[in-house]
C-alpha positions in Angstrom: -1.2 112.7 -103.6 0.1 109.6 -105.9 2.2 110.2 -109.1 2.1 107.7 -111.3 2.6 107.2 -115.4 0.3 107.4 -117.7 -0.2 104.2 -120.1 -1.4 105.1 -123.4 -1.7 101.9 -124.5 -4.1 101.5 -121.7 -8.1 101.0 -123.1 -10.4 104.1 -122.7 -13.3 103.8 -120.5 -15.9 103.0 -122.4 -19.7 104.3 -122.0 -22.0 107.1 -123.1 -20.1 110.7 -123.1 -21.0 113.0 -120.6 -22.1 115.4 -124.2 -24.6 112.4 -125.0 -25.8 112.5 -121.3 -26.5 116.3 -121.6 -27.9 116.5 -125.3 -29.8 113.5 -125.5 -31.0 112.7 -121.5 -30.0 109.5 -121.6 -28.7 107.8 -118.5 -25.2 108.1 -117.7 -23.7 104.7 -118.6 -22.9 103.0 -115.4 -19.0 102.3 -116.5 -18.0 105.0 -117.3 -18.4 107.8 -120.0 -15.8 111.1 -121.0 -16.0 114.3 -121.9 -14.8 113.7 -125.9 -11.9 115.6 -127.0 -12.4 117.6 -130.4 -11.5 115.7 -133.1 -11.2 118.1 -135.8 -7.6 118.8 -137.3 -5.8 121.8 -136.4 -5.5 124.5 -139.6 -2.3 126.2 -140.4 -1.9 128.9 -137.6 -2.2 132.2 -138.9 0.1 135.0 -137.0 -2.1 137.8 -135.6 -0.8 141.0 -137.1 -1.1 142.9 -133.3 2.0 140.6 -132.2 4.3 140.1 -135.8 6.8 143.1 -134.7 7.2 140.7 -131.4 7.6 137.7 -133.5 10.3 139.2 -135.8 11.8 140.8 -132.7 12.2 137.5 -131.1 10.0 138.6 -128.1 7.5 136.1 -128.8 7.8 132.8 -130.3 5.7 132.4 -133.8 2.0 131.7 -133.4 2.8 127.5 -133.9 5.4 127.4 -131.8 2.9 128.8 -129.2 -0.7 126.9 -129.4 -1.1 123.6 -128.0 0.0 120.9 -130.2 -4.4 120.2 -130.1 -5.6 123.6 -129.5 -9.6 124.0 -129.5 -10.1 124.4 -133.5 -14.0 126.4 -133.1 -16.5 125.3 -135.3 -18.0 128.3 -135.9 -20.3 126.8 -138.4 -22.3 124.9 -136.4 -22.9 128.0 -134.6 -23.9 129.8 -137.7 -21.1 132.4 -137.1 -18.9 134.1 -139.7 -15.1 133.5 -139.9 -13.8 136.6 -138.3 -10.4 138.6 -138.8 -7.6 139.8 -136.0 -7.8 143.8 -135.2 -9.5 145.6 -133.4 -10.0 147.3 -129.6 -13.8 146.4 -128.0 -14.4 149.1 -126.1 -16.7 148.4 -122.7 -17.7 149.8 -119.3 -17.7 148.9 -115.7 -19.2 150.9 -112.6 -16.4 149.8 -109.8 -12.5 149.4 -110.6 -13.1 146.0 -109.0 -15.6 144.9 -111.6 -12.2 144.3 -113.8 -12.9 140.4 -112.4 -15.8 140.3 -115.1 -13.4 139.8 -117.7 -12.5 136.5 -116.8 -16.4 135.7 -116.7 -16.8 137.0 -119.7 -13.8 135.6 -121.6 -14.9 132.1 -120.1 -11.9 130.5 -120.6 -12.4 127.0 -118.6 -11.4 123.6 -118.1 -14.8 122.2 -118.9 -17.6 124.8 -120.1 -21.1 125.2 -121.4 -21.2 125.5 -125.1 -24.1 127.7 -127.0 -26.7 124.8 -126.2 -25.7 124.5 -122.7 -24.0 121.0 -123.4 -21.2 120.4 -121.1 -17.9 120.7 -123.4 -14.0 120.2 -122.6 -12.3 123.8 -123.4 -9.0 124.2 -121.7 -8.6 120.5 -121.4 -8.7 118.0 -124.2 -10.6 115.6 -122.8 -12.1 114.0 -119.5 -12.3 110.4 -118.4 -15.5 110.0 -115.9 -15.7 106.5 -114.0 -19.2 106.3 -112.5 -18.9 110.1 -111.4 -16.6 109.2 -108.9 -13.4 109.0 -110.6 -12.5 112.1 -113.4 -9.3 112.1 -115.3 -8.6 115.0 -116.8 -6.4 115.6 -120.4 -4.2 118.8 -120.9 -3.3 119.7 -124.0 0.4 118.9 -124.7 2.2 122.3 -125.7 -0.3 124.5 -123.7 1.3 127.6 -121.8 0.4 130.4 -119.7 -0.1 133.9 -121.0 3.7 134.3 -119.8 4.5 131.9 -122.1 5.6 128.7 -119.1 4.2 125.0 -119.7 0.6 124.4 -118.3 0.6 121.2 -116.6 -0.4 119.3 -114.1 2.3 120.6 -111.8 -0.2 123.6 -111.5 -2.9 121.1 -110.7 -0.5 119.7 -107.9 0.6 123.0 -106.2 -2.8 124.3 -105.9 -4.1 120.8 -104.0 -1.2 120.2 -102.2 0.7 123.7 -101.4 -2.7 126.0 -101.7 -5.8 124.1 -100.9 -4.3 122.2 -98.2 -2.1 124.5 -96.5 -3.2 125.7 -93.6 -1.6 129.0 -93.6 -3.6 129.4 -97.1 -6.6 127.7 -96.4 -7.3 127.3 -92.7 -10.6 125.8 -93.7 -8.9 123.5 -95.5 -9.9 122.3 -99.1 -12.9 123.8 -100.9 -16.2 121.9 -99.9 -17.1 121.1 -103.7 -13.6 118.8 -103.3 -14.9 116.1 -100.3 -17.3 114.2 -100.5 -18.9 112.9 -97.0 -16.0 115.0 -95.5 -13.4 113.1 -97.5 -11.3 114.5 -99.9 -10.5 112.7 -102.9 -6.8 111.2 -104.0 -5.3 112.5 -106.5 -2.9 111.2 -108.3 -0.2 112.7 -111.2 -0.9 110.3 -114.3 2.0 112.6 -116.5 2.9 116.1 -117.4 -0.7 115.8 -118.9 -3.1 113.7 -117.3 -4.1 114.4 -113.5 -7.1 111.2 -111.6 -9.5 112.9 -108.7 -10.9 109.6 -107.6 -13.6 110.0 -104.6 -14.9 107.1 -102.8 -18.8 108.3 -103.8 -19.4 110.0 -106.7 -19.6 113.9 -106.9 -21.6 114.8 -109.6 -20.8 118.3 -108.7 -17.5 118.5 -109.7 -17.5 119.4 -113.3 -20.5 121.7 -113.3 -18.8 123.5 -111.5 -15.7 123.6 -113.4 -17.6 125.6 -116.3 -19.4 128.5 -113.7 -19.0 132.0 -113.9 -16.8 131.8 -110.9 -15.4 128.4 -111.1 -13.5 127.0 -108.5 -9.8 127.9 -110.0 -8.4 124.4 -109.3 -4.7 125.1 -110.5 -2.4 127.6 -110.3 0.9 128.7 -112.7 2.7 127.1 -109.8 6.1 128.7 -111.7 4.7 132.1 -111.1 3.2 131.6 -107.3 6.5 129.7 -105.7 8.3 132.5 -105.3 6.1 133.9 -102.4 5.6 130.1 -101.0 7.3 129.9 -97.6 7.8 125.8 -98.6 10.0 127.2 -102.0 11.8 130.8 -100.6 13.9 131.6 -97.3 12.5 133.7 -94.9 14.9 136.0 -95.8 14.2 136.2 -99.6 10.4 136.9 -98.9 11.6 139.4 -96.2 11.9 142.5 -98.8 8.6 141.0 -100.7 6.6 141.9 -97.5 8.3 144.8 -97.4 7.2 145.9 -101.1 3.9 144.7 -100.6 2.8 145.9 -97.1 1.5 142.7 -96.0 2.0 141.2 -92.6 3.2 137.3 -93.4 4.0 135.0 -96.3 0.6 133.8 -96.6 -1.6 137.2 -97.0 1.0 137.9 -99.9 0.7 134.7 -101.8 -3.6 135.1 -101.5 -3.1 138.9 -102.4 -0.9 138.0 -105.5 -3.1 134.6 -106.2 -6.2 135.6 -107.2 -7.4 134.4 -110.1 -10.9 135.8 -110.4 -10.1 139.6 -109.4 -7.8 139.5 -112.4 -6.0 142.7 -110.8 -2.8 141.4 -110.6 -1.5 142.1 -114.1 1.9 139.8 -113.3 -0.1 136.8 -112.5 -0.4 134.4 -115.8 -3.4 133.9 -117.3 -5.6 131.3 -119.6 -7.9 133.8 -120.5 -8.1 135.2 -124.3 -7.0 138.8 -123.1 -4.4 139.8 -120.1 -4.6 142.4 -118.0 -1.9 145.0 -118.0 -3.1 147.9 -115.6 -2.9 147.6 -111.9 -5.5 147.4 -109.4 -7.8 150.3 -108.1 -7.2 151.8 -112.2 -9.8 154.4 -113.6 -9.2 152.5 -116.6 -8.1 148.9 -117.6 -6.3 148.0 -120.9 -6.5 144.4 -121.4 -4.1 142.6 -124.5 -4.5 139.2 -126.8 -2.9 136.1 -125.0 -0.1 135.5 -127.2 -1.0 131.7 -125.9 -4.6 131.4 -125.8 -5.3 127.4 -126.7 -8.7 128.4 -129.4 -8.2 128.6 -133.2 -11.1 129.2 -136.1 -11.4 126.4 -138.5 -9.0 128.6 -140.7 -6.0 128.7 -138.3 -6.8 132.6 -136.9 -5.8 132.3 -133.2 -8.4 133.7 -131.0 -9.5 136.1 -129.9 -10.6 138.0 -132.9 -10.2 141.5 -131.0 -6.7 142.5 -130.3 -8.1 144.9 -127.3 -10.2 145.6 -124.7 -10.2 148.9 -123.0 -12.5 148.6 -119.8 -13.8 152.0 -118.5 -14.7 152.7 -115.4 -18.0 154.9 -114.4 -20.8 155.6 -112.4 -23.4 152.9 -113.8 -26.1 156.1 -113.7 -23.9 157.6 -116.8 -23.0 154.6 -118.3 -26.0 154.8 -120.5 -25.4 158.3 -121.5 -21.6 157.2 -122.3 -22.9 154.6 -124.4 -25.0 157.1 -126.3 -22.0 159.2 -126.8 -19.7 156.2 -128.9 -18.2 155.2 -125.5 -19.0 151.9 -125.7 -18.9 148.7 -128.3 -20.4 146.3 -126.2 -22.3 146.3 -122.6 -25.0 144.8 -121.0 -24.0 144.8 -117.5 -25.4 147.8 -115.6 -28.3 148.1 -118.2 -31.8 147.3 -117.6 -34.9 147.4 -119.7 -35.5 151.2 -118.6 -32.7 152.5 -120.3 -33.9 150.7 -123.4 -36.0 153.7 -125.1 -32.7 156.3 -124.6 -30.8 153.5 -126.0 -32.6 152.7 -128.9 -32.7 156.8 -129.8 -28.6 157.1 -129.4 -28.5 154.3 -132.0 -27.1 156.6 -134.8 -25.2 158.8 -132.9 -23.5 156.1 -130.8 -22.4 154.1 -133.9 -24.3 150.7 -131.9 -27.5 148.5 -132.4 -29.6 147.9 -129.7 -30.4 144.0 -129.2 -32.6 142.9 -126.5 -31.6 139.3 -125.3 -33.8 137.4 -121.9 -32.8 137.2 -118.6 -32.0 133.5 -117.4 -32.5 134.3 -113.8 -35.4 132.1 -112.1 -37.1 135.8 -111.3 -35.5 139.3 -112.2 -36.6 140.5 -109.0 -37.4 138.8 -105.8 -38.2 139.7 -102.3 -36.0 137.1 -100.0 -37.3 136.7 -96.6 -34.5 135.8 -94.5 -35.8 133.0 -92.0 -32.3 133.8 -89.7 -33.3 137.1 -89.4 -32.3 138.2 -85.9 -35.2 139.6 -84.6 -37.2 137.0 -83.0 -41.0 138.1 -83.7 -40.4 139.1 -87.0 -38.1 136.0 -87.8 -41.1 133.6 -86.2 -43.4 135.9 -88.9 -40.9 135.3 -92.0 -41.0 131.7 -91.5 -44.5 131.2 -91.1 -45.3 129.9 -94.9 -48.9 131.9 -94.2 -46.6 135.4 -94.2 -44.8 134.3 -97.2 -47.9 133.4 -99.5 -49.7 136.6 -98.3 -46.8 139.0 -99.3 -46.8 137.0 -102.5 -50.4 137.6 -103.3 -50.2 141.1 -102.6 -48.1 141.9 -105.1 -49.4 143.0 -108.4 -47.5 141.3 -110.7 -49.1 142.3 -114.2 -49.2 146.2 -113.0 -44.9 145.8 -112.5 -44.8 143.8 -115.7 -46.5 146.5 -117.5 -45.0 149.7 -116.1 -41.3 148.6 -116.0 -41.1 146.2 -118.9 -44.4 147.0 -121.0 -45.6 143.8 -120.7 -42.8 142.0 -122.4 -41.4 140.2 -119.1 -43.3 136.6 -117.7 -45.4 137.5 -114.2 -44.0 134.5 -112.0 -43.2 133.1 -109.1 -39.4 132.1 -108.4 -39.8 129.1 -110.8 -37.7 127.4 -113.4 -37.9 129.4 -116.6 -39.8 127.6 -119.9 -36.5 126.2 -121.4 -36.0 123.7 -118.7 -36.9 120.4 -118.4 -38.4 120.4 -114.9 -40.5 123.4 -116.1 -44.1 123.4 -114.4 -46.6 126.2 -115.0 -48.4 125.0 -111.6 -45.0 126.2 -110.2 -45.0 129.5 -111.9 -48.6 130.5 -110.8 -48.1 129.1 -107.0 -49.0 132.1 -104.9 -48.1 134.9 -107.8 -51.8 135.8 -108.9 -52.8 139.3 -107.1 -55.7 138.7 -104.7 -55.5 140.8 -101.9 -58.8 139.8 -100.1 -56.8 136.1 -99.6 -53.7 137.9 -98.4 -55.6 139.9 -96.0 -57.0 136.8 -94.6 -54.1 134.9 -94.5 -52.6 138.2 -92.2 -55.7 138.4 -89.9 -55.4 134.7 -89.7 -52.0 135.1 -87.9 -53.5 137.0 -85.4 -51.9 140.2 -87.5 -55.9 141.3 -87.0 -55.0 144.7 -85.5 -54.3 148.1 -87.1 -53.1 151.4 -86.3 -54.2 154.9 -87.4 -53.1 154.3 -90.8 -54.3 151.1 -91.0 -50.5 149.5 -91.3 -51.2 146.1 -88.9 -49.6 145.7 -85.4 -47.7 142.7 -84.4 -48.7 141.2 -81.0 -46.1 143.1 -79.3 -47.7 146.5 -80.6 -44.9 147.0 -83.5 -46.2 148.2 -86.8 -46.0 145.8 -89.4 -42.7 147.2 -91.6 -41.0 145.2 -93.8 -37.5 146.7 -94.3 -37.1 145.3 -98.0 -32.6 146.6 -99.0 -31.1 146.1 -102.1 -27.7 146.7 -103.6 -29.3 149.8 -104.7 -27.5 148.9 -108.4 -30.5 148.4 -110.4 -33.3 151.6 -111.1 -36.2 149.1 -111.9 -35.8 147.6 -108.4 -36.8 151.1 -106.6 -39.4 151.6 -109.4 -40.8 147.9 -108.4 -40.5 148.2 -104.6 -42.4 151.7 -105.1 -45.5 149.7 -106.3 -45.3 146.7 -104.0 -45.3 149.0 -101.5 -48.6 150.2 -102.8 -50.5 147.5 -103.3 -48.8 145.9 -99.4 -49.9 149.1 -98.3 -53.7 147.9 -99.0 -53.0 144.5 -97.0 -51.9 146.7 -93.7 -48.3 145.8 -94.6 -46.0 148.8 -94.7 -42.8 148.4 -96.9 -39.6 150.7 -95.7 -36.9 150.2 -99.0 -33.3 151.1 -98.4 -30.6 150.6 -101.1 -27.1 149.5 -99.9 -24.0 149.3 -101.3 -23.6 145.5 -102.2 -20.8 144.3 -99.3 -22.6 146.0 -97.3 -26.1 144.0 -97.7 -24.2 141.0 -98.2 -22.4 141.5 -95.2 -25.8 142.7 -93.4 -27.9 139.2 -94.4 -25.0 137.2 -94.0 -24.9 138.2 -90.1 -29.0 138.2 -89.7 -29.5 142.0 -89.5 -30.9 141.9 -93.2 -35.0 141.0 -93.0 -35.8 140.9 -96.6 -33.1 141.3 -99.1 -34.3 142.4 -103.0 -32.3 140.6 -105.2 -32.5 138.5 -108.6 -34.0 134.9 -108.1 -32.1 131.4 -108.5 -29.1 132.4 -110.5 -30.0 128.9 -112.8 -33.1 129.2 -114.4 -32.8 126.5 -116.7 -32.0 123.7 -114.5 -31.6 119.8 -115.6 -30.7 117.0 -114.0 -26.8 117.8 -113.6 -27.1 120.8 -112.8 -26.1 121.0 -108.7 -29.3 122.3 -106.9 -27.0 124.7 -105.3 -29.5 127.4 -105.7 -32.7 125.7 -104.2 -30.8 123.9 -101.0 -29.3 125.5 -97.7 -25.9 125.1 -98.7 -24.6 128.7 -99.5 -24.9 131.7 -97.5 -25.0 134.1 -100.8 -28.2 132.5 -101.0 -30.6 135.2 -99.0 -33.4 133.2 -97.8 -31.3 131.7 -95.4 -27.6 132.8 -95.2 -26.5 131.4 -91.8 -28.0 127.7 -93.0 -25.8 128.4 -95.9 -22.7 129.4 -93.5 -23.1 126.1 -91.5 -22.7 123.6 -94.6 -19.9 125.9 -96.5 -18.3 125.9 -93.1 -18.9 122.2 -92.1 -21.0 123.2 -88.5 -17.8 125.9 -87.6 -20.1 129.2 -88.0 -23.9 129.8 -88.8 -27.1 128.0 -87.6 -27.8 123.9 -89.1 -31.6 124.3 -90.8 -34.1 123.8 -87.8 -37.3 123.5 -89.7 -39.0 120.6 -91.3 -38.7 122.0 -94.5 -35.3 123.3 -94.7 -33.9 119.9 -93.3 -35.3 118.3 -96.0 -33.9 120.3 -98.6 -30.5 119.6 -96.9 -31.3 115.9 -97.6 -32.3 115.9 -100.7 -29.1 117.8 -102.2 -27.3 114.9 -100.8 -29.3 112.6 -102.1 -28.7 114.2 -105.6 -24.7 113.9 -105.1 -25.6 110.5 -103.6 -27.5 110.0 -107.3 -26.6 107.1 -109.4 -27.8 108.6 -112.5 -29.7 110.9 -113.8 -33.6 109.8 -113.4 -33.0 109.4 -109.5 -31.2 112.9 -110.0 -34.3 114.4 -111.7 -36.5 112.7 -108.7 -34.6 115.0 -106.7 -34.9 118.5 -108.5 -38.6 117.9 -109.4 -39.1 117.3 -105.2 -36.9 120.3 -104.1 -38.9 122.4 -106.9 -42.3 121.4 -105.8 -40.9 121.9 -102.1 -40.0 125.6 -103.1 -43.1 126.5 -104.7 -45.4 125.4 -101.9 -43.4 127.5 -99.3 -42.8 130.5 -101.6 -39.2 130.9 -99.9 -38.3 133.3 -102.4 -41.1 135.9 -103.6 -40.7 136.2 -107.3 -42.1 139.2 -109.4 -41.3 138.7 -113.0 -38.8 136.5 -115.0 -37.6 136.2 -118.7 -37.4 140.0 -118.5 -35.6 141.5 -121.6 -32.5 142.2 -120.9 -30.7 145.3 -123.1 -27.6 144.6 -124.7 -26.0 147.0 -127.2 -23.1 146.3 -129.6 -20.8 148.2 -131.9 -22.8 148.2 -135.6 -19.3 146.7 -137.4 -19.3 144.3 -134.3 -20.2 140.6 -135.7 -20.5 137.4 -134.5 -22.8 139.0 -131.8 -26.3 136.6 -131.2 -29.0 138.7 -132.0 -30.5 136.8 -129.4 -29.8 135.4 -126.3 -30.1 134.2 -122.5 -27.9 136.7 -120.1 -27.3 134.8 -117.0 -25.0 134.2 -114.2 -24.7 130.4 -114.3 -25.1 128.6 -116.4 -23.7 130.8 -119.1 -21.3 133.5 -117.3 -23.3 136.1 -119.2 -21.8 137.6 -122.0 -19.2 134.2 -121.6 -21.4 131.4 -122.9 -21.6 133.9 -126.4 -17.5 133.5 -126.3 -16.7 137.0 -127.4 -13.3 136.1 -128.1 -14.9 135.5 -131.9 -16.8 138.6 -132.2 -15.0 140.3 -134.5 -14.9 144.0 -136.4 -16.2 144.0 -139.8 -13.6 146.5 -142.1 
């Protein structure tokens, strides 16, 4: 790393924004082009009434002593959102103590996010400075502080890349992969308190994309806060009693124990987030509490959030619709699906909410994922035979599912992207997803799959019966209700379907190692792809991806675990993601997606059922600001994050 001083009489790099670039689809100006900054004056700051008895105590410094001299003034407008007013707890529910971590998705408080038309926006920082994707320079806000109240600034940025990310007690594997590029990490250099250059040798159009996902890569750290457990910064005998207290074996597991950003657990660790945990982990219950410091403000100087509170429950996600029947509950989606919808609706009155029912942004709501590193060798041969894959697809009776589970109101699909996207392509949609079992049958007896046993269930060549072990993470109720009539209509083919619900480590842990044959989860988490988004979802490059974890292993790992892809098909999906970061704008990046799509529908790698299923959300009736539509999905959108409920707001 280079430090270096900033000069601000230097000219800006000049160019289209990267906004332009994502609202308009023009090509990236080969220069340069920025994220802009918000231009809009600050208001006044108003004082929150949840925190004047700290102010007048002197606990807390008054509301304009703590924004950023440019916070984020919310143009709530333009959204067609009311101006809101402080107060208020929002009540919600989780199933697992863990699932605390979903408050930081939802509160979506990041350097660089998606705003509500899924244009790529600066949000924690002011603004960013992008030289021919290759070279980002990124803009705090001056003034802007942890939830503790310490300067944010690009010291945090510094200790994460130098004491955290390339430490090898911290990170053996060294830096994330998102941060090289060809195996080379970029320099970095310290412009000022305020202004921090990555500057890679090729461009890595990846890099702020995935600043703005539900689980972004957390690249800084309140460096003030983490020192203290830093074997570089403390003795050995000042982090001696720490272990102690602790209960952990070395310096290092403390600091990753105490530095996680995304489990949000650790109630002493600062925050940027609107709300701060203050229960610790493993609670039955999680009180969460305004950031006295939080960098948004409404056009009319009200810091956000709105909501003073958030009381997290914690139950069993089989009672959590009951609970929300019962008043428990002022705003959930997770853990609902479109089966709970009719008790729902009927607690409306009773329950004090309104039922809403936004989409599902998922690429397919449920999909069958044939894992082609399955560990058995006859069955993984079977799985990657693209013959297998088509006739399991066309076995399925898509409109049957579509009409029992979500009366018709979901899209029968393959894994496809969704109608909002630009690569859309009905052709991909339909490939393989119409029910015709007499072509599935064939396809089977053309595999040499001809013989059957008593029950007509088909025999493999070495004599085993033809079962398909389909697990899930056994969290979703519509899953076993769908598997029950795949299993039906496979049944017909000779194909027998065995379904076992797991808890989710445990079939993540399971498919990650090979022992998984055909994993039930959602489709592509992006649905709505365009040409910057990363093609993280259709390539061998993750091992959360189920088709083929151990592919996934080898490129997150760079070749140190899991299997390189060893068929025609997956190699060139390998190639084609690099050509996309090797992209010089975004036509040749579109080339790319458009290829990898078509490549994914003719080989049915995933086998989608339905997508754009409606997706229940319920909220508090004096809740505002809440869309009465809208897409749930992971990324992009962190769910409930994109909506930013830190401006929903109780109505007196």
């Amino acid at each position: 790393m280079t430090r270096d001083r900033e000069n601000p009489s230097a000219p800006r790099a000049r160019g289209l924004s990267r906004r332009q670039t994502l609202a308009a689809g023009a090509a990236l100006a080969a220069a340069a082009g920025a994220l802009p900054r918000i231009l809009r004056a600050a208001p006044a700051p108003v004082e929150p009434p949840f925190l004047a008895a700290r102010v007048a105590s002197g606990a807390l410094p008054p509301v304009a002593a703590r924004l950023p001299e440019e916070p984020l003034v919310v143009d709530l407008a333009a959204k067609g959102r009311a101006f809101g007013r402080h107060g208020g707890t929002l009540r919600t529910l989780f199933s697992r103590a863990r699932d605390i971590r979903y408050m930081v998705v939802y509160g979506y408080a990041r350097l660089v996010g998606w705003d509500h038309e899924y244009n790529l926006r600066p949000d924690i920082l002011r603004e960013v400075d992008v030289e021919d994707e290759r070279v980002f320079t990124l803009h705090l806000r001056k003034g802007h502080k942890w939830s503790d109240g310490h300067p944010f600034t690009t010291e945090d940025f510094r200790y994460w890349w130098e004491d955290v990310a390339n430490n090898p007690h911290l990170s053996p594997s060294g830096p994330l992969e998102l941060m090289l590029v060809d195996g080379a990490p970029p320099q970095v250099t310290v412009l000022s308190e305020t202004a921090i250059r990555y500057e890679w040798r090729a461009p890595n159009p990846r890099f702020l994309p995935a600043l703005a996902q539900a689980r972004p890569p957390f690249i800084y750290r309140p460096a003030h806060y983490l020192k203290r457990y830093h074997a570089d910064y403390v003795a050995p005998e000042q982090l001696a009693p720490l272990l102690r207290e602790y209960r952990t074996r070395n310096w290092a597991q403390l600091h990753n124990r105490l530095d996680d950003m995304y489990k949000f657990d650790n109630p002493a660790l600062p925050t940027l987030q609107p709300w701060v945990n203050t229960m610790e982990r493993n609670s039955d219950r999680y009180v969460l509490e305004r950031n006295p410091y939080f960098h948004r403000v409404d056009a009319h100087g009200l810091q956000l959030p709105y909501v003073d509170r958030v009381d997290a429950g914690i139950a069993a996600a089989g009672l959590i619709p009951s609970k929300i029947t019962l008043g428990e509950a002022d705003l959930q989606a997770r853990t609902l699906s479109f089966s709970d919808a009719p008790v729902l609706k009927k607690g409306e009155r009773t329950g004090g909410y309104r039922t809403l029912i936004w989409r599902s942004g998922a690429a397919s709501e449920i999909a069958l994922h044939p894992n082609l590193n399955y560990e058995d060798p006859a069955f993984r041969a079977l799985l990657r035979d693209v013959r297998f894959r088509r006739a399991l697809s066309l076995a399925i009776d898509r409109r049957t599912i579509n009409r029992s589970l979500y009366f018709g109101l979901a899209r029968e699909a393959a894994t496809s992207a969704l109608p909002a996207s630009p690569f859309y392509d009905e052709a991909h949609a339909r490939a393989f997803a119409q029910y015709d079992p007499a072509a599935a049958s064939a396809l089977l007896d053309e595999l040499g799959l001809d013989r059957r046993d008593g029950d007509g269930t088909r025999l493999l060549p070495d004599g085993r019966r033809l079962e398909i072990v389909v697990e899930s993470a056994g969290e979703r109720p519509v899953e076993a209700d769908a598997m029950e009539l795949v299993a039906e209509t496979w049944r017909e083919v000779g194909v027998r379907l065995i379904y076992r619900p797991l808890d989710r480590d445990i079939l993540r842990n399971a498919a990650y190692q090979g022992r998984s044959m055909m994993p039930l989860w959602y489709g592509w988490n992006n649905g709505l792809p365009n040409p910057d988004t990363p093609p993280t979802d259709v390539a061998p490059v993750d091992q959360a991806n189920f088709c083929w974890p151990m592919w996934g292993q080898h490129f997150q790992t760079r070749g140190r675990s899991g299997q390189a892809p060893d068929t025609p098909e997956g190699q060139r999906l390998l190639e084609l993601f690099k050509e996309w970061n090797r992209a010089a704008d975004r036509d040749a990046r579109a080339r790319v997606w458009r290829e990898m799509l078509d490549i994914h529908a003719r080989n049915v790698f995933s086998i989608g059922i339905v997508n754009m299923a409606p997706q229940p959300v319920i909220a508090n009736t004096r809740l505002r600001n809440v869309p009465a539509e809208g897409i749930y999905a992971w990324d992009p959108g962190a769910q409930l994050g994109v909506h930013r409920i830190d401006e929903f707001f109780y109505e007196p």
